[in-house]
Structures are given as structure tokens and as C-alpha cells.
Wavefront OBJ file of the C-alpha trace (Angstrom):
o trace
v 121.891 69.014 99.149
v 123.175 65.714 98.268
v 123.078 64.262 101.758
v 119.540 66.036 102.603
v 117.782 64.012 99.755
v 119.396 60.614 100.686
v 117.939 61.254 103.710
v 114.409 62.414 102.897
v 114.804 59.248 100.261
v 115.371 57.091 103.013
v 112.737 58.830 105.895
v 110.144 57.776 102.886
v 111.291 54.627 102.246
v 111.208 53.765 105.681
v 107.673 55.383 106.502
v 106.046 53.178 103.250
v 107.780 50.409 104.520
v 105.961 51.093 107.455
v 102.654 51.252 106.926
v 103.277 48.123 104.389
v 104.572 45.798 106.921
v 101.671 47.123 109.223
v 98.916 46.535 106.607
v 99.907 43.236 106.046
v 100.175 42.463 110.034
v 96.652 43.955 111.191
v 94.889 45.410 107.534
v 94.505 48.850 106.764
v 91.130 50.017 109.139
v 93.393 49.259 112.464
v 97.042 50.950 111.184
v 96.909 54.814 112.401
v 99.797 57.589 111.789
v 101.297 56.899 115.297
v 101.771 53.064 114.793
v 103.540 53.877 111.133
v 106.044 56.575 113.149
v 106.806 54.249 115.553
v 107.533 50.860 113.194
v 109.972 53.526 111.284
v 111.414 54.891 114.367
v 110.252 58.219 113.268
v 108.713 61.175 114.916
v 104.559 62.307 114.069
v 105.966 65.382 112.896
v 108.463 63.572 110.411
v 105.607 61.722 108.987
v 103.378 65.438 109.016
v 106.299 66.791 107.364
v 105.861 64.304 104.410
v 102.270 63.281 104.047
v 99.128 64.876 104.964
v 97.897 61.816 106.690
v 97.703 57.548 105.587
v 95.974 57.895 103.108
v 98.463 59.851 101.430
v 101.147 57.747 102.129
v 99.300 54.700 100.843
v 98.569 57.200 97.846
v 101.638 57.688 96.793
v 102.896 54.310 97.340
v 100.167 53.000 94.683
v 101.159 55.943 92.150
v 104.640 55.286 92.241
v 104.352 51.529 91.613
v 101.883 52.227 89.157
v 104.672 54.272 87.441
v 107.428 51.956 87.652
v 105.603 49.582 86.455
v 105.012 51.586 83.388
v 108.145 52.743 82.732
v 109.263 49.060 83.083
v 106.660 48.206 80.345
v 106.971 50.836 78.225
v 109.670 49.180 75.530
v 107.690 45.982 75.172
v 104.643 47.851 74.598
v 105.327 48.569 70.829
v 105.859 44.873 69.921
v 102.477 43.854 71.849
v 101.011 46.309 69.929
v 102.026 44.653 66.504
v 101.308 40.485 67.839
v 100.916 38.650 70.827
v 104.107 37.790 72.434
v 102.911 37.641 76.511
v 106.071 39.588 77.835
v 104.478 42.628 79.457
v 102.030 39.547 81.535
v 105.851 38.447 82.418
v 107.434 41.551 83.093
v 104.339 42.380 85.820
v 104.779 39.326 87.100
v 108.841 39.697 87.840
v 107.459 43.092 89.032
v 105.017 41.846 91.293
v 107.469 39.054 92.620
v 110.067 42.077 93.440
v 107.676 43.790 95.025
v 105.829 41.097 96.591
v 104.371 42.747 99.475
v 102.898 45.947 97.972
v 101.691 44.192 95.548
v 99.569 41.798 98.326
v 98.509 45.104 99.975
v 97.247 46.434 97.153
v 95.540 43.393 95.109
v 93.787 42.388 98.388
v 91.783 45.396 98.056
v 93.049 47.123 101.466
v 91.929 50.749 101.752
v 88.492 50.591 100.621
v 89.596 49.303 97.509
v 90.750 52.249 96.134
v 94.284 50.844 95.622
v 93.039 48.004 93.611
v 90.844 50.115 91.905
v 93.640 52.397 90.258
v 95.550 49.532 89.490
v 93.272 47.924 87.739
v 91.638 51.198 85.775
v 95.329 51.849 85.022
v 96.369 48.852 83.452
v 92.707 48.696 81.584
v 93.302 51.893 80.271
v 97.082 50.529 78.980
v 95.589 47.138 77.824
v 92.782 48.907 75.459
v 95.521 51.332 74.300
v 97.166 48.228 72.968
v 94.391 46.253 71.519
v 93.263 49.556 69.675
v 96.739 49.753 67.994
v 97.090 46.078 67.291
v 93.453 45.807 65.638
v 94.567 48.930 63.837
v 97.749 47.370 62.524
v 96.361 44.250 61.607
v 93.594 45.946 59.660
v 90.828 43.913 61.754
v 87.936 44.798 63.621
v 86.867 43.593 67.299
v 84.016 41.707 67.497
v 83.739 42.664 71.028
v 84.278 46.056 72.817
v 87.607 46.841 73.417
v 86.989 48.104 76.862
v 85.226 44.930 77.732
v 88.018 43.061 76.643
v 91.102 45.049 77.879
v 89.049 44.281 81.632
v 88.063 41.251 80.898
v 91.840 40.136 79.890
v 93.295 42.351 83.140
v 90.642 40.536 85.359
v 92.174 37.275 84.560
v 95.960 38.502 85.258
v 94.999 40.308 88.566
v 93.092 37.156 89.619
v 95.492 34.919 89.015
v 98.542 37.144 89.961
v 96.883 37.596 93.735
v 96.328 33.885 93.930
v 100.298 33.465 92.686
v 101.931 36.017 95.032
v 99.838 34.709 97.545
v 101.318 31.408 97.534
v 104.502 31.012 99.601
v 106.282 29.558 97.773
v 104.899 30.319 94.595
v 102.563 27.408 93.399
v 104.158 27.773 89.608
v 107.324 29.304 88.080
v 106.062 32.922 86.707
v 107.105 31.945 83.319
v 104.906 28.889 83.499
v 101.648 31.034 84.546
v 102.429 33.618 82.243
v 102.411 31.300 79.500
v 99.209 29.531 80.396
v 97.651 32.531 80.705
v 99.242 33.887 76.960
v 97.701 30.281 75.519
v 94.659 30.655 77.397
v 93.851 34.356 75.055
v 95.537 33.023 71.945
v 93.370 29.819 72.252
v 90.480 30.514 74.391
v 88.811 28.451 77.612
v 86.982 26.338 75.595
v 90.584 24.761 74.182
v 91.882 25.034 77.839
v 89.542 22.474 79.035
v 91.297 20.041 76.617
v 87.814 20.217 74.090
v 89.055 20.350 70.069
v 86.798 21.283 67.084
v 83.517 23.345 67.448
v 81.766 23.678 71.148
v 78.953 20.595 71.581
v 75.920 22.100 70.236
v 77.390 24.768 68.135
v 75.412 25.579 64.807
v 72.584 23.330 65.588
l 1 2 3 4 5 6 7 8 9 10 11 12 13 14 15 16 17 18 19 20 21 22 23 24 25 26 27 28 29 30 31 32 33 34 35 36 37 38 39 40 41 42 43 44 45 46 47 48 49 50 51 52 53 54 55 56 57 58 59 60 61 62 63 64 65 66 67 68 69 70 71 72 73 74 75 76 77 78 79 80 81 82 83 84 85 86 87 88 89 90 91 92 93 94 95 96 97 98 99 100 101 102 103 104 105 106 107 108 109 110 111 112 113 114 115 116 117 118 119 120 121 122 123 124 125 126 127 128 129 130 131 132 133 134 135 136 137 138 139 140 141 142 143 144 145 146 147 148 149 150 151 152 153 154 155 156 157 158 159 160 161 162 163 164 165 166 167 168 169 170 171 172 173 174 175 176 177 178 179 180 181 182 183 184 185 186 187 188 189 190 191 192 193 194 195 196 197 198 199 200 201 202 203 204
């Protein structure tokens, strides 16, 4: 039983390989079943004996990232919760540079989008979860929907995490992005542009 799941393990891990090598090579639109048996040296019917077609591969490629990277989140989420301390920003991005090429499949929008889509409702979802709790424990009250902010704050990551795995080699150390980005929400744009004191025009 042992040996049978190593090698269904590895017939998946070879067919997701697959179609991400693929993806990257030609995009999504042109990769069919065939051409993601082949690259894994597999037969249709392994595939067919797996997933019900592409789409279902890519599927569960996206929901088991998604997973990992919650689980891999999940112990710093309690101290975000209480104060801002930028580590699950870090911890995606040491995910992201692990996993490098999903990740590029997936933020580029290939698919139809849906890929990105998930990703992004997913970590929204998470994000407003943990301003909720933090406003809560803090006893304050946002001035600005929380599910405007959690996207608006997960927008910014997924932007600049696309342009950053992108990059070969990587334009910044992760650490260094993360913490611009951490500064940029503590502080706000109008600091990052190097302006001090109240915005030109402000109260008049």
C-alpha cells in the first residue's frame, strides 16, 4: 500500500509539473491533456485516471498551494492579529520564492483568471479575518471597510509579489520588499514619497 501511494504521489507530481512547465512555455489556451501526458511520460489514461480533464489538474494545483500556504501561516496569524509585525507578507514571500513557478502561473492570471481569482478571494478573506480581530483587540474602530481594506492591502502584495518573482534574479532581497511594504501600511504613501507633516492643502 506503501509503494502504491509513492507512486500515485509521484504520477501527480509529475503530471502538475507538467502542465506547469507547459503553461509557462506556451500559456494555458494552447496546453491540451495529450501535451501534459507526454511532458510526464505518462499515458492519457494515467492522467483520466487522476483528473477529469486540465482544468482539474490546474484546480487542484491552486487548492493545494492555497492550503500550504495556510497551514504555513497559520502560527503567525495570532500575533498579526494582536500588532503589526509583517511576517505572514514574509512567510508568502519565502513561499512564493519556493514555489516560484506556480506561483508565476497563477499570479499572471492564466486560466481565465480563475487561479488568481481564488488566490486573491482567499487571502482577502484571511486578511479581513485578521483586521477584524486586531480592531477588536485594540478596542478601535475602522474608519474604512474592512473588506475594502483587507483587498486593498492584498492588492498591493500580489502586485508587487508578481513584479518580484518575475524578476530573475530577484530585483530586491524578500526581506527588503517585505519591509517596505510593512512601512508603507504602518506609515502610509503619502510618508513613502519622502513628504512629513500634514498633506499640502490639508484643512484649508
Amino acid at each position: 500500500m506503501a509503494t502504491e501511494d509513492r507512486r500515485v504521489r509521484r504520477t501527480k507530481r509529475l503530471l502538475r509539473d507538467a502542465l506547469v512547465t507547459l503553461v509557462l512555455e506556451r500559456g494555458y489556451g494552447a496546453v491540451t491533456v495529450e501535451d501534459i501526458a507526454e511532458r510526464a511520460d505518462l499515458s492519457r489514461a494515467t492522467f483520466y485516471g487522476h483528473y477529469t480533464d486540465k482544468d482539474d489538474l490546474f484546480g487542484r494545483i491552486v487548492a493545494d498551494l492555497i492550503a500550504e500556504l495556510n497551514e504555513r501561516l497559520r502560527p503567525l496569524v495570532t500575533d498579526s492579529s494582536a500588532g503589526f509585525t509583517g511576517k505572514p507578507v514574509l512567510e508568502m514571500f519565502r513561499h512564493a520564492a519556493e514555489k516560484r513557478d506556480v506561483y508565476r502561473v497563477i499570479l499572471r492570471g492564466e486560466g481565465d483568471g480563475r487561479a488568481l481569482r481564488e488566490f486573491m478571494d482567499d487571502r482577502s478573506e484571511v486578511v479581513a479575518r485578521i483586521f477584524r480581530k486586531r480592531a477588536d483587540a485594540h478596542g478601535v474602530t475602522p474608519r474604512i471597510d474592512v473588506d475594502v481594506l483587507a483587498r486593498a492591502w492584498v492588492g498591493e502584495q500580489i502586485s508587487v509579489l508578481r513584479w518580484w518573482i518575475e524578476s530573475d534574479p530577484p530585483v530586491l532581497p524578500l526581506e527588503d520588499v517585505t519591509e517596505m511594504l510593512l512601512e508603507l501600511s504602518l506609515r502610509g504613501r503619502y510618508w513613502a514619497n519622502g513628504f512629513d507633516g500634514p498633506p499640502p492643502g490639508a484643512g484649508s
